[in-house]
C-alpha positions as CSV (number, residue, x, y, z in Angstrom):
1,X,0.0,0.0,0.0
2,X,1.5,3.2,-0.9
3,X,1.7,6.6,0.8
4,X,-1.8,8.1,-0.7
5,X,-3.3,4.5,0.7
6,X,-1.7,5.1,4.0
7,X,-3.2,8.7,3.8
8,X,-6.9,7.8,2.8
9,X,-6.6,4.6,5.6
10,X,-5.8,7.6,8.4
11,X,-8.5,9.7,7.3
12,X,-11.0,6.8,7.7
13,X,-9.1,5.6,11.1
14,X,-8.9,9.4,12.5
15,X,-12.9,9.6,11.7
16,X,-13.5,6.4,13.5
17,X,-11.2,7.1,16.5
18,X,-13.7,10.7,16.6
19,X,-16.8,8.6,16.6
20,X,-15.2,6.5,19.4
21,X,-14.5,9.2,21.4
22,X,-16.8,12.2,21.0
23,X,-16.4,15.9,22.3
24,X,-14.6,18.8,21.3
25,X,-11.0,18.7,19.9
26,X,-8.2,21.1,20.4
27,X,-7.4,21.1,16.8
28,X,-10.9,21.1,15.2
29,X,-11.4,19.2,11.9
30,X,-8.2,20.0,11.0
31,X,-6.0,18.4,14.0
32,X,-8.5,15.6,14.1
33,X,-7.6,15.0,10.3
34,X,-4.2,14.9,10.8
35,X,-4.2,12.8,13.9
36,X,-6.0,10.0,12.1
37,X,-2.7,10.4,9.2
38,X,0.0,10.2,12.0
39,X,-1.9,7.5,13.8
40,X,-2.4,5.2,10.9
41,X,1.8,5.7,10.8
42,X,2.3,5.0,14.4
43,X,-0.1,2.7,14.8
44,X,1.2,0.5,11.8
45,X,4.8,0.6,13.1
46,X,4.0,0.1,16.4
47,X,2.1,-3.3,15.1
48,X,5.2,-4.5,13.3
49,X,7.9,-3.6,15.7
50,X,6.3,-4.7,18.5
51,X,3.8,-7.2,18.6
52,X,5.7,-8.8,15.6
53,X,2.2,-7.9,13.0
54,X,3.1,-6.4,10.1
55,X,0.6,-4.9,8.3
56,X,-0.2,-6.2,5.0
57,X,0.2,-4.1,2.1
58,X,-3.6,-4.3,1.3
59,X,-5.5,-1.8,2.1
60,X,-9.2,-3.6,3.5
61,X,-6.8,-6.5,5.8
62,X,-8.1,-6.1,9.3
63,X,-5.1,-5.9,11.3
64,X,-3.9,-2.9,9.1
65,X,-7.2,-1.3,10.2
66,X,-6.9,-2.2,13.5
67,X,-3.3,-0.9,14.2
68,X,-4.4,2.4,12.0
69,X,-7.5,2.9,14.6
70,X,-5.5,2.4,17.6
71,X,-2.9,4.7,16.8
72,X,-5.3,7.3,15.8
73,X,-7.2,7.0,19.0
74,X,-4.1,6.8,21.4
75,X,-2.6,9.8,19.4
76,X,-6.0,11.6,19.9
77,X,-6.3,10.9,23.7
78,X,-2.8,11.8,24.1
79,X,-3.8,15.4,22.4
80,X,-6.5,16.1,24.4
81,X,-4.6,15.7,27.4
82,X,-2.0,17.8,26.5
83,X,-3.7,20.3,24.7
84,X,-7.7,20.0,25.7
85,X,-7.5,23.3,27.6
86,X,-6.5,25.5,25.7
87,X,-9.8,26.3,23.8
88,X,-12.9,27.3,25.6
């Protein structure tokens, strides 16, 4: 899967880590958007360098979409609680 696959997967994953955890984000549409990109990344290396899953390089396999989810959510909570009050 290439880099505009990786791109479109952490779009989907970033709007799916929203939907799992509602409320008002820091960044707005535009943090959120690019949370999802970086946690598809993280998420994807974290699979293969640690838990010895590499992602596949098609783009609908389930662990690639799992790893691309759970980076986008950790990287989302992890925002919030740095930067969640700092708009009001």
């Amino acid at each position: 899967m290439g880099i505009i696959g990786w791109i479109i997967l952490g779009l989907l994953a970033g709007a799916i880590a929203k939907v799992l955890l509602p409320g008002r984000d820091p960044g707005g549409l535009i943090g959120t958007t690019l949370i999802g990109i970086a946690g598809a990344f993280v998420g994807g290396w974290i699979s293969a360098q640690f838990f010895d899953r590499p992602v596949e390089k098609q783009f609908f396999d389930l662990t690639t979409w799992g790893a691309a989810i759970g980076g986008s959510f950790v990287l989302l909570v992890l925002y919030r609680i740095l930067f969640g009050h700092s708009r009001d």
